[in-house]
C-alpha positions in Angstrom: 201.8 77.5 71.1 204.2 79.1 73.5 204.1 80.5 76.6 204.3 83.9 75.1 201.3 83.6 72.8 199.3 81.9 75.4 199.7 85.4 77.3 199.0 87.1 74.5 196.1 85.8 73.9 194.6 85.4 77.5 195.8 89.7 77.4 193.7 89.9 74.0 190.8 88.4 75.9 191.0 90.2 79.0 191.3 93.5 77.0 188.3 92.2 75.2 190.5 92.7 71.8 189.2 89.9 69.4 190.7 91.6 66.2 193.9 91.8 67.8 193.5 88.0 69.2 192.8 87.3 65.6 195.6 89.3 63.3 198.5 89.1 65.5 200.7 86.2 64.9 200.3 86.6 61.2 201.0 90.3 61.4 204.6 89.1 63.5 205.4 86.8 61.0 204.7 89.2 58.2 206.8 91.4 60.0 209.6 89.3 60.9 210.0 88.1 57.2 209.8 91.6 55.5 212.2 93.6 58.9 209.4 95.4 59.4 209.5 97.4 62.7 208.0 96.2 65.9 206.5 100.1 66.1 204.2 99.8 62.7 203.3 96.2 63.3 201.9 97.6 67.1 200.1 100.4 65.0 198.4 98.1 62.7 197.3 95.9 64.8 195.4 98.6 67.2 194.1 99.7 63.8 192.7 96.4 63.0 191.3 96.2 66.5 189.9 99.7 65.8 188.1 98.4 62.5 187.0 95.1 63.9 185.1 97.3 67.1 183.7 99.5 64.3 182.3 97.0 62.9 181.1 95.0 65.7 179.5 98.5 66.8 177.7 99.1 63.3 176.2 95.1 63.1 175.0 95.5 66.8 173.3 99.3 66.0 171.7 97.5 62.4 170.3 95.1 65.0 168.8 97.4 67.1 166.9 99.2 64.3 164.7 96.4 63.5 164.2 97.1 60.0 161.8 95.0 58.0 164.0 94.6 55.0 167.4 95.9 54.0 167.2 99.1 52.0 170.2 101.1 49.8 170.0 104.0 48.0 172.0 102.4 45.6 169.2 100.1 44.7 166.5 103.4 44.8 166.0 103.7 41.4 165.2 107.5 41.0 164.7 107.8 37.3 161.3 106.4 38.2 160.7 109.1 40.8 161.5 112.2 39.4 159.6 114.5 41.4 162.1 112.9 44.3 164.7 115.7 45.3 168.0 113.5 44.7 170.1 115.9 45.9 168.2 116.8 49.2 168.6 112.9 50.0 171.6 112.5 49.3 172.7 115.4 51.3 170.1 113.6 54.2 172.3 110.2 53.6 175.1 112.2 55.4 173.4 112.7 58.9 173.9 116.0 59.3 170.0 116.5 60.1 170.7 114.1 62.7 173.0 115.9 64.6 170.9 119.1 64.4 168.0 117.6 65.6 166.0 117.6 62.3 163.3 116.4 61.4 162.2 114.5 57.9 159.0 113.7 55.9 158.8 111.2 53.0 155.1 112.0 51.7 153.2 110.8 48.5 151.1 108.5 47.0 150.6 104.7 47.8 153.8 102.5 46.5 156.7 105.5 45.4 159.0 104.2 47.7 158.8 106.0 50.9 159.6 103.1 53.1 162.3 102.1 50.7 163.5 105.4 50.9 163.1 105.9 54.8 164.9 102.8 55.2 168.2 103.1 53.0 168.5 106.8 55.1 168.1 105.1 58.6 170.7 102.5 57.3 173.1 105.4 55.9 172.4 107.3 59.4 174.4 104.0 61.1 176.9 104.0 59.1 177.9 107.7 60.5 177.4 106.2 63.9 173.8 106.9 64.9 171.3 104.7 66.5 168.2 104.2 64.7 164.9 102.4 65.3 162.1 101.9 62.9 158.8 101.1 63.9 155.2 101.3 62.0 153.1 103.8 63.5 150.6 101.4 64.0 152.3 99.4 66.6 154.5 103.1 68.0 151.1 104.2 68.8 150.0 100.9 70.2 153.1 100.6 72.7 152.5 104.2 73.6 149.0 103.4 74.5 149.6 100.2 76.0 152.3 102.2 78.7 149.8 105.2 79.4 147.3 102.3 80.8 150.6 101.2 83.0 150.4 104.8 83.8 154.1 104.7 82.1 154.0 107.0 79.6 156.5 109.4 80.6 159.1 106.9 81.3 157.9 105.1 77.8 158.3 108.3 75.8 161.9 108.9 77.7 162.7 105.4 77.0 162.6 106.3 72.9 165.5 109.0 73.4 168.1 106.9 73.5 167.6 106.3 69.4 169.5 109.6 67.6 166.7 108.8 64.9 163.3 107.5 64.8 161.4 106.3 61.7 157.5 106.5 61.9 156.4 104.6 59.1 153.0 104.5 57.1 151.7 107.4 59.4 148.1 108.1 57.7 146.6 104.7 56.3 144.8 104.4 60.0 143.1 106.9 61.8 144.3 106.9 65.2 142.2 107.1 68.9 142.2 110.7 70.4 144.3 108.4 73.1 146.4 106.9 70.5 147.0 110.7 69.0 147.5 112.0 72.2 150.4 109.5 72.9 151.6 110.7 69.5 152.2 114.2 70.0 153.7 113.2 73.7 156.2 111.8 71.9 156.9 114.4 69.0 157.1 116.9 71.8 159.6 115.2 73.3 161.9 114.4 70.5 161.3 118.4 69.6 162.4 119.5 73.0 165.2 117.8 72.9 166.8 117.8 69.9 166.3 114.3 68.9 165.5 113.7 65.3 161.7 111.9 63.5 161.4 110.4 60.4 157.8 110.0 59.3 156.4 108.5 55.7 152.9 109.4 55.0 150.5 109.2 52.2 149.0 112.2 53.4 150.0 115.8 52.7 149.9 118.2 56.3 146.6 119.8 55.8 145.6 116.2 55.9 146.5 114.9 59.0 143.9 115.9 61.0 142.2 113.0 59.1 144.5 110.6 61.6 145.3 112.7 64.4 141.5 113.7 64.6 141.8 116.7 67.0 142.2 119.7 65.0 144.2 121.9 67.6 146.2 118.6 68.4 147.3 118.5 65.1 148.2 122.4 64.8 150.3 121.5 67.6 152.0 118.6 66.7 152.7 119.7 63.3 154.0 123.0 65.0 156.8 120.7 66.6 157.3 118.1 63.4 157.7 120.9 61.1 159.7 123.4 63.1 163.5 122.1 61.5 161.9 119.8 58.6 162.9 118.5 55.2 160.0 117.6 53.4 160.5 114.8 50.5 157.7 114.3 48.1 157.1 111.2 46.3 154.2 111.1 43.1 153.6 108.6 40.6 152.7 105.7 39.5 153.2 102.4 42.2 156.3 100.0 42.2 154.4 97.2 42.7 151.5 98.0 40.4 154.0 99.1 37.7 155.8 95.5 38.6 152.1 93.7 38.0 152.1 95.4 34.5 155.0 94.2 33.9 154.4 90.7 34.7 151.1 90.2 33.0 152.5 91.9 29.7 155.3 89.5 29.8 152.5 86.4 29.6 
């Protein structure tokens, strides 16, 4: 290697350009054998930089979201959820909820899809560049409550705005602590003031969540704030994975 592209590539490094480190001598020979001109090679190779940080940027923000599983919405199949609004989710794959500091509720029965569904829109949401954590509300609770013994609440529930987009899942299957609800609204209130968007899936319908939050006037409250700016997506039907079983015993 010459001198030349040892400094290029130390430059590359320094820079912290590894897309450019990577493309560049092919993209010069390209261009020397085609007379291309030394201003479009330049330009593509700070646009393959460009892509290659993109990238980089989108892998580390999937990371960060902890998702149990990946989830599309090419692979939700809505012909078996009809009472699903396809358009409203596809509009929600967009983000622009997000950037208004939206809310959304995935609510039904049991084994529709709600996580599934939850999951491809958190995904979609990092493809436009937002950062996204999912958590069951189990264990969001259980971290709140854990940090209000620490007498770090405050700085726990600060701590969650730095994600554009938080997904609460299975919210209803456990009823919570009036500490553990307490925690909960703490940190609805917070995301509502400001702006800072919740994604919750539920089997429950919202007269119903007083059965988890427990405290009546709690609840009033909390779902004053969730339900402010909300789009409300409701799942009914029969189960995937009970539909699957039927499947698999009839083909015995």
């Amino acid at each position: 290697m010459s001198t030349t592209a040892l400094r290029i590539d130390a430059a590359c490094r320094q820079l912290k350009m590894p897309g450019m480190a990577r493309a560049w001598q092919e993209l010069l020979r390209d261009a020397e054998a085609t007379g291309a001109a030394t201003d479009r090679l330049l330009a593509e190779l700070l646009e393959l930089e460009l892509s290659n940080r993109r990238e980089n940027a989108y892998r580390g923000r999937l990371r960060d979201s902890r998702f149990p599983a990946q989830k599309t919405l090419d692979t939700f199949d809505f012909t078996t959820q009809p009472s699903v609004n396809k358009n409203l989710v596809l509009a929600l794959a967009k983000g622009a909820y997000i950037r208004e500091g939206m809310n959304v509720c995935l609510a039904g029965d049991t084994g529709t899809g709600k996580t599934h569904l939850g999951i491809a829109l958190g995904i979609a949401a990092i493809g436009e560049g937002y950062r996204v954590r999912f958590v069951p509300a189990v264990n969001l609770v259980s971290e709140l409550l854990t940090a209000a013994g620490e007498n770090q609440l405050p700085r726990a529930v600060r701590a969650w705005r730095r994600f554009d987009l938080v997904i609460c899942d299975d919210l209803g299957y456990i009823p919570l602590s009036r500490e553990g609800a307490q925690c909960l609204f703490q940190l609805v209130a917070d995301r509502y003031e400001h702006g800072r968007s919740l994604l919750v899936t539920t089997n429950l319908p919202y007269a119903r969540w007083t059965e988890v939050l427990g405290d009546a006037q709690m609840t009033v409250a909390l779902l004053d704030r969730f339900t402010h700016r909300v789009h409300t997506v409701e799942f009914t039907g029969q189960s995937y994975r009970f539909r699957e079983s039927l499947q698999r015993q009839k083909g015995l």
